[in-house]
DRENVO-57089 format. One record per residue (C-alpha): chain; residue number from 1; x, y, z; residue in three letters. Coordinates in nm, 4 decimals, decimal comma, padded with zeros to 6 digits. Example, Ala and Ser with C-alpha at 12.3 -4.5 7.8 and 13.67 -1.06 7.14 Angstrom:
REM DRENVO-57089
NODE  mol  seq        xx        yy        zz  type
NODE    A    1   01,2300  -00,4500   00,7800   ALA
NODE    A    2   01,3670  -00,1060   00,7140   SER
***
This chain:
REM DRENVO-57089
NODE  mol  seq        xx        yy        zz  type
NODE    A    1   08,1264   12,1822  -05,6390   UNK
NODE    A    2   08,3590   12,1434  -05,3921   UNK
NODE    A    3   08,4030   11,8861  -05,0741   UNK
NODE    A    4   08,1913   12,1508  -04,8460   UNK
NODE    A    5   07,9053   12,1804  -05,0334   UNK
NODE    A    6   07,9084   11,8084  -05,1053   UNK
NODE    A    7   08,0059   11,7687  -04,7674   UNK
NODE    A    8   07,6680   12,0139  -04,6858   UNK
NODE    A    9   07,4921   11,8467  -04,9069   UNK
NODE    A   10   07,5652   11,5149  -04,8025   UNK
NODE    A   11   07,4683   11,6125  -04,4305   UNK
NODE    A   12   07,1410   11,7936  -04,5881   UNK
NODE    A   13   07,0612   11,4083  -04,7386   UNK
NODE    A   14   07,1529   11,2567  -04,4298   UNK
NODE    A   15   06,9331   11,5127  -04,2246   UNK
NODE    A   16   06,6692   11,4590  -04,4702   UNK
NODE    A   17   06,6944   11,1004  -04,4825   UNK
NODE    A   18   06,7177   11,0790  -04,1024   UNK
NODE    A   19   06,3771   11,2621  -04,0868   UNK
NODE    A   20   06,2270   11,0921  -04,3613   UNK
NODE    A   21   06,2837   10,8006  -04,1961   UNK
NODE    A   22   06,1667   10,9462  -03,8822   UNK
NODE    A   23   05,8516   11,0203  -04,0431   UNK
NODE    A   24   05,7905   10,6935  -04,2184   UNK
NODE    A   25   05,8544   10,5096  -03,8953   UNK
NODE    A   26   05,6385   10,7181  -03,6795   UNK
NODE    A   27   05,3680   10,6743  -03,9443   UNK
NODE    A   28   05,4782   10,3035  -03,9531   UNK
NODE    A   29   05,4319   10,2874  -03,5795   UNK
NODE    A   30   05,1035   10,4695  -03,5722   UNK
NODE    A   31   04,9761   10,2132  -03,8464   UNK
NODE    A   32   05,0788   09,9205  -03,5860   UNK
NODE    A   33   04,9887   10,0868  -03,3030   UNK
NODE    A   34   04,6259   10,1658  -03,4407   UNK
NODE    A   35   04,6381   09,7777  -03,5715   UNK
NODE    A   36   04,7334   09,6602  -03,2251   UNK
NODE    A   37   04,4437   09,8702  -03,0817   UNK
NODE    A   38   04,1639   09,7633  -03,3300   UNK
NODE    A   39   04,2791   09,3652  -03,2130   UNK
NODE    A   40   04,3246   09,4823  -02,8294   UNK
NODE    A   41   03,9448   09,6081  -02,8861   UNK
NODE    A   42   03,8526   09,3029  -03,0999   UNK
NODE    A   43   04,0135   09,0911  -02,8446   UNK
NODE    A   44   03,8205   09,3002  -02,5623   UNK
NODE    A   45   03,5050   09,2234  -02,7325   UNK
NODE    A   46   03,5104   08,9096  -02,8232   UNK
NODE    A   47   03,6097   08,8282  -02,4781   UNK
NODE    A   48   03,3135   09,0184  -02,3250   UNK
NODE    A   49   03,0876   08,7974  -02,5425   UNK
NODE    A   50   03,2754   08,4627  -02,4269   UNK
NODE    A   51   03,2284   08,5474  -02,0976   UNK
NODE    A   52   02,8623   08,6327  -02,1202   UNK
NODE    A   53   02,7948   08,3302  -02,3055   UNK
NODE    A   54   02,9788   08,1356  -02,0217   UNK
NODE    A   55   02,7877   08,3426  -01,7695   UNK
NODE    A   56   02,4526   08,2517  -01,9327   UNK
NODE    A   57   02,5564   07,8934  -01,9601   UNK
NODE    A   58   02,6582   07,9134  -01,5728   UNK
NODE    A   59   02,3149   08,0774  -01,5055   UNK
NODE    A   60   02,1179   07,8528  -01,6694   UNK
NODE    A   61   02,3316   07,5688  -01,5150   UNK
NODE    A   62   02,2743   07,6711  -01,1360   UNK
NODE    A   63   01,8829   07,7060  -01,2660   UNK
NODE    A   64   01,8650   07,3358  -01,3450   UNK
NODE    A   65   02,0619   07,2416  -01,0935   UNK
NODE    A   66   01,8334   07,3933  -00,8554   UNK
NODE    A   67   01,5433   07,2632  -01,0184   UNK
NODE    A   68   01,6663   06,9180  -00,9852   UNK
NODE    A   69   01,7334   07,0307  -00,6302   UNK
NODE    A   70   01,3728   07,1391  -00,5256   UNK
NODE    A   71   01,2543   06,8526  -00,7259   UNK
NODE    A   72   01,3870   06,6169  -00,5891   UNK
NODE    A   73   01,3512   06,7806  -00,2409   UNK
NODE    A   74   00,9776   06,7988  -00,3423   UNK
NODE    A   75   00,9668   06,3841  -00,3961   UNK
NODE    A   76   01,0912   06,3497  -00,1090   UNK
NODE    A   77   00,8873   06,5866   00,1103   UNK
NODE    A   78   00,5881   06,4492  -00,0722   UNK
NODE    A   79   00,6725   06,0738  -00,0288   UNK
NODE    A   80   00,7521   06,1694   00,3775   UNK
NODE    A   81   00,3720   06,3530   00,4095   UNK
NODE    A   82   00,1821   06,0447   00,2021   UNK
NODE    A   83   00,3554   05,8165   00,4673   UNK
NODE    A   84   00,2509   06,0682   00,7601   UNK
NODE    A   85  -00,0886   06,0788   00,6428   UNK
NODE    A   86  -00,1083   05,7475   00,5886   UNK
NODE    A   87  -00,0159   05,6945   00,9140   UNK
NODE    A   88  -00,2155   05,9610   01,0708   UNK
NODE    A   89  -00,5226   05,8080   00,9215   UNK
NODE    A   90  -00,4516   05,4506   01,0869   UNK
NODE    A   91  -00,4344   05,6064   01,4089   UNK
NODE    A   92  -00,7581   05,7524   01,3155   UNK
NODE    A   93  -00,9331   05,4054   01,2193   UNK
NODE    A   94  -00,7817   05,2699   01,5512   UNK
NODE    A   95  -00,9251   05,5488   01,7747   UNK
NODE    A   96  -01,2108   05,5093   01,6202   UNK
NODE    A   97  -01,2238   05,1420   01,6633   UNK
NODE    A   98  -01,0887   05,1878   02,0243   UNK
NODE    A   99  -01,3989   05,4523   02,1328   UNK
NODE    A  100  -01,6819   05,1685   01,9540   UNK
NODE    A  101  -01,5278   04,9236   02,1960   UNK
NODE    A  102  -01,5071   05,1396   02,4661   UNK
NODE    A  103  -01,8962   05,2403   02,3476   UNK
NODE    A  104  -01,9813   04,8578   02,3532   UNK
NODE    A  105  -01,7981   04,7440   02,6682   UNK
NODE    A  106  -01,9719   05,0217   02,8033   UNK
NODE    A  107  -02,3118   04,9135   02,6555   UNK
NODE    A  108  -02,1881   04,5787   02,8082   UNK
NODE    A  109  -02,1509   04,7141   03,1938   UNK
NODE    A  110  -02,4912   04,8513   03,1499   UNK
NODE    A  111  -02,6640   04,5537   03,0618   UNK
NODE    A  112  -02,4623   04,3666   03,3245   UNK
NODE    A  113  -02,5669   04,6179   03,5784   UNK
NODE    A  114  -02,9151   04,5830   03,4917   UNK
NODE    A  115  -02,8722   04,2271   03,5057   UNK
NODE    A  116  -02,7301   04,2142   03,8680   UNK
NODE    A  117  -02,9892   04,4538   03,9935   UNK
NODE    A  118  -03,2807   04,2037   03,8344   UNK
NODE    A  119  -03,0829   03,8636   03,9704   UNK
NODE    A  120  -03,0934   04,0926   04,3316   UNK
NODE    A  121  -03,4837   04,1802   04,2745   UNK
NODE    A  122  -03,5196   03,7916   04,1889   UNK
NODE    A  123  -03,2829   03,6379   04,4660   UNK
NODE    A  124  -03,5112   03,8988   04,7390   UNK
NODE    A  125  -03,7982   03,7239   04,5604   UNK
NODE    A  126  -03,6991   03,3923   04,5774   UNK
NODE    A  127  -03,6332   03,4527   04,9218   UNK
NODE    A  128  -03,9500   03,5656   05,0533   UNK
NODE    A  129  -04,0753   03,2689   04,8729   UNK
NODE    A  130  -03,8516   03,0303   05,0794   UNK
NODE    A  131  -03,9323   03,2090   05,4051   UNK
NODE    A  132  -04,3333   03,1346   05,3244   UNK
NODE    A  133  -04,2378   02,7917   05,2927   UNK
NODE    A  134  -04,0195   02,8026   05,5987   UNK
NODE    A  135  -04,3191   02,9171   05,7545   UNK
NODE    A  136  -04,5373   02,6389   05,6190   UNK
NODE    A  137  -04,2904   02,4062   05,6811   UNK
NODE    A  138  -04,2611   02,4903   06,0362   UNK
NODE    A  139  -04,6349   02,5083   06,0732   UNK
NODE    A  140  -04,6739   02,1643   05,9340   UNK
NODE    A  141  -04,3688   02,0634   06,1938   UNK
NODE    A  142  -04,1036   01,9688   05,9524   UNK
NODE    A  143  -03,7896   02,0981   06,0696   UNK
NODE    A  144  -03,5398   02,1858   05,8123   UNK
NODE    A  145  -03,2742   02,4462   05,7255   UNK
NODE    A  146  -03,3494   02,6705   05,4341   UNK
NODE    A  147  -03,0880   02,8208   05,1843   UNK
NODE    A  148  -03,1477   03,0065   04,8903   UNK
NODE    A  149  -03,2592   02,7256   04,6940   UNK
NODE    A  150  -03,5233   02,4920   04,7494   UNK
NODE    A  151  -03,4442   02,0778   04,8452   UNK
NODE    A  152  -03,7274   01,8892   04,8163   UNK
NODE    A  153  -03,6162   01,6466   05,0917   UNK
NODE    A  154  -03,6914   01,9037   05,3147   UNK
NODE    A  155  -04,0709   01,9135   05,2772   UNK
NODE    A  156  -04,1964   01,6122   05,1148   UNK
NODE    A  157  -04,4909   01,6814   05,1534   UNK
NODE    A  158  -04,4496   02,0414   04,9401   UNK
NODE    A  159  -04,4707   01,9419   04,5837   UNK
NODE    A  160  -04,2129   02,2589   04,4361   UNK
NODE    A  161  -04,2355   02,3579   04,0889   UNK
NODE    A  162  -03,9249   02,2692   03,8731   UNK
NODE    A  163  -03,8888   02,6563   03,8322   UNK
NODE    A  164  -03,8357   02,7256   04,2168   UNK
NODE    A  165  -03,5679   02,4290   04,2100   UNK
NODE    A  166  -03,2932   02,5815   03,9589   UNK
NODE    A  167  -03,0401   02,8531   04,0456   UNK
NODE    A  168  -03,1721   03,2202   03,9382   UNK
NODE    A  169  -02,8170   03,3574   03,9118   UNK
NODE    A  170  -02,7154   03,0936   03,7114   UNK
NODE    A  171  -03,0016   03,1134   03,4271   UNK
NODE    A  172  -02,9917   03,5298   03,3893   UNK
NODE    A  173  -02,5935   03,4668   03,3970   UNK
NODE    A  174  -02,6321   03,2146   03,0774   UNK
NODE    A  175  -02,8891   03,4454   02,9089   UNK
NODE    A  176  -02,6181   03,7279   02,9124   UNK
NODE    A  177  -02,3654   03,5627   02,8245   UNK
NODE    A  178  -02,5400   03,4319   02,5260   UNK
NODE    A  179  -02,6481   03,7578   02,4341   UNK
NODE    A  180  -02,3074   03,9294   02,4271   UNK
NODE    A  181  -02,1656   03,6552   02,1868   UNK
NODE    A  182  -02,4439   03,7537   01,9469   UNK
***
């Protein structure tokens, strides 16, 4: 064996180591490479489920929290319409106690009315009355002014009833007033 064919055969190791080596680390970086891929993909995945958990958890977050929210904003509302209807119904009581004492001071000018037109009816009366007694007075020669109510100085002679003496206006007057206290 001589130096070429060592020499050949050294460069036929050397090619064949060279490949081998080639080989092995092309296999070697497959391996890692399909290694690397399985952990990209576990990585991916795990990842996905983290961040759908933490999307749940976010979900579920904003749903209490806007619970809370429209609770709260509920309590509120609720609290504001008791006070408004609580409200609205004491201006209901005092309307309705306004109109009853609108309906009795009404009730009241009524019976006043009534009252003025029977004093009238009773003063035309009483006057007709004094004017007979004017007459009589006159006839009898007594001279005296008359008013609405009767002096017995003027006619001594005229014996007048105690009734004929008092005020009209004065007596119906008391009698309503006495009847609107009640």
């Amino acid at each position: 064996m001589g130096i070429t064919q060592i020499f050949i055969l050294i460069v036929l190791v050397l090619s064949l180591g060279i490949a081998l080596g080639r080989i092995s680390s092309k296999l070697f970086y497959r391996h890692e490479e399909k290694q690397a891929e399985k952990k990209a993909k576990l990585i991916v995945k795990e990842a996905k489920i983290e961040a759908a958990k933490f999307k749940r958890q976010k979900i579920l977050e904003a749903k209490e929290r806007f619970i809370r929210l429209k609770a709260e904003f509920e309590q509120g509302t609720g609290r504001r319409r008791e006070k408004l209807l609580s409200e609205e119904s004491y201006l209901k009581r005092k309307e309705q106690e306004v109109a009853q004492q609108l309906e009795q001071l009404h009730r009241k000018e009524l019976a006043l009315e009534e009252v003025r037109e029977e004093l009238e009816q009773l003063q035309a009366q009483k006057i007709k009355q004094l004017e007979g007694l004017s007459r009589y007075c006159s006839s009898q020669r007594t001279i005296a002014p008359f008013a609405i109510t009767i002096n017995s100085n003027v006619c001594p002679h005229i014996r007048v009833p105690n009734m004929l003496m008092r005020d009209p206006v004065h007596d119906v007057i008391g009698i309503f007033y006495s009847e609107a206290r009640k």
